[in-house]
N, C-alpha and C positions, 0 to 999 in steps of 0.2 A: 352404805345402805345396800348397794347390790351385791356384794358382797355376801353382806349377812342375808340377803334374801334366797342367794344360789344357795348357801350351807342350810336352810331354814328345811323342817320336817313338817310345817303347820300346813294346812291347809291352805291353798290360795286363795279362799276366801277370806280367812282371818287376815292373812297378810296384810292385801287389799285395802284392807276395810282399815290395818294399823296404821300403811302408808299411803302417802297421797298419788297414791296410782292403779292402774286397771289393772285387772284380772289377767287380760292378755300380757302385759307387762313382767308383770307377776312369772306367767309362764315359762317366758323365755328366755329368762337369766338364768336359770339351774342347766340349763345347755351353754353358757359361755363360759369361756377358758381366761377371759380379760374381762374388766368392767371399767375400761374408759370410754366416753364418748365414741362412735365413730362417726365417719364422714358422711353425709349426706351424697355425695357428688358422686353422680355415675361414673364409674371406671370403665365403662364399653361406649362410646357416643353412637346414636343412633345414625347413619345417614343413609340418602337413600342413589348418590352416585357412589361406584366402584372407584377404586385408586386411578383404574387408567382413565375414569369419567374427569376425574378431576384433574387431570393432568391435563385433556383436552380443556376443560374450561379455563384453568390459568393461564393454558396458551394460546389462547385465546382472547383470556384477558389483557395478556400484555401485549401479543402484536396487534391486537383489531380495537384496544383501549375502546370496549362496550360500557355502555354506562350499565348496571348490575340489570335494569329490567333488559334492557334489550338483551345481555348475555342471557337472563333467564329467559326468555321467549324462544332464543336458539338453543338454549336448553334443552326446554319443553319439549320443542318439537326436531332435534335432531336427535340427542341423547336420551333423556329420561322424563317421561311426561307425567312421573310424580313428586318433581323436586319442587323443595317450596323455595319462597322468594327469601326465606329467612336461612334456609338451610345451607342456599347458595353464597349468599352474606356470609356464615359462618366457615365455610368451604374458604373462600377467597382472600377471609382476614386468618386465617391457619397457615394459607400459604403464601403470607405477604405482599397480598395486592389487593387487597379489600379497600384502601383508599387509590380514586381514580387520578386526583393529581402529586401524586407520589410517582406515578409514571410515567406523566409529560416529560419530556426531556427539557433540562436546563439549559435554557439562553445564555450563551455566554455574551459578558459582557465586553463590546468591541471598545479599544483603548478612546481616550477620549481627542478628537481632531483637534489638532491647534492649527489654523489658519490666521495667516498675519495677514492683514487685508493692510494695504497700503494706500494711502488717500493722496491725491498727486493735487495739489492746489489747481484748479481753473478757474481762468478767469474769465468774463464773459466782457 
């Protein structure tokens, strides 16, 4: 159908009105070169730390292990006082530390004690 609507010489009106789509619709297929689906999904992400911002926050994350608001308060007010608490979230789970106990260090487990206790008969 888009297809046929890029080749089409009708009016965008008629089209329109033929198939179950707007005007605007209409318009902007005779300018494509492809007529599959594309993707919804931003290909630029917006944020509002620089590369080196975020390099400080992860390292920050992992040696000072901040829970995400407190990092974002030392955000705020060190680095960038327009970051949101969501953006930072996204920041943290891109750079593999977005969960806090994935960084506690693991306890190892010490061998298990065998102690022979010895009971020595008394008598009283």
């Amino acid at each position: 159908m888009r297809a046929e609507i890029a080749a089409s010489s009708k009016p965008v009106s008629k089209l329109a009105r033929r198939d179950p789509v707007t005007a605007a619709t209409i318009r902007k297929w005779p300018s494509r070169t492809d007529f599959q689906n594309r993707s919804h999904t931003a290909h630029h992400l917006q944020t509002t730390l620089t590369p080196a911002q975020e390099t400080i926050v992860v390292h920050l994350r992992k040696t000072l292990r901040l829970s995400l608001d407190d990092l974002l308060a030392v955000t705020r007010e060190f680095l960038c006082p327009g970051v949101s608490r969501s953006g930072l979230d996204r920041c943290l789970r891109r750079h593999g530390v977005g969960n806090l106990r994935t960084l506690q260090p693991v306890a190892e487990k010490a061998p298990p004690c065998r102690v022979q206790v010895v009971l020595t008969g008394l008598s009283a």
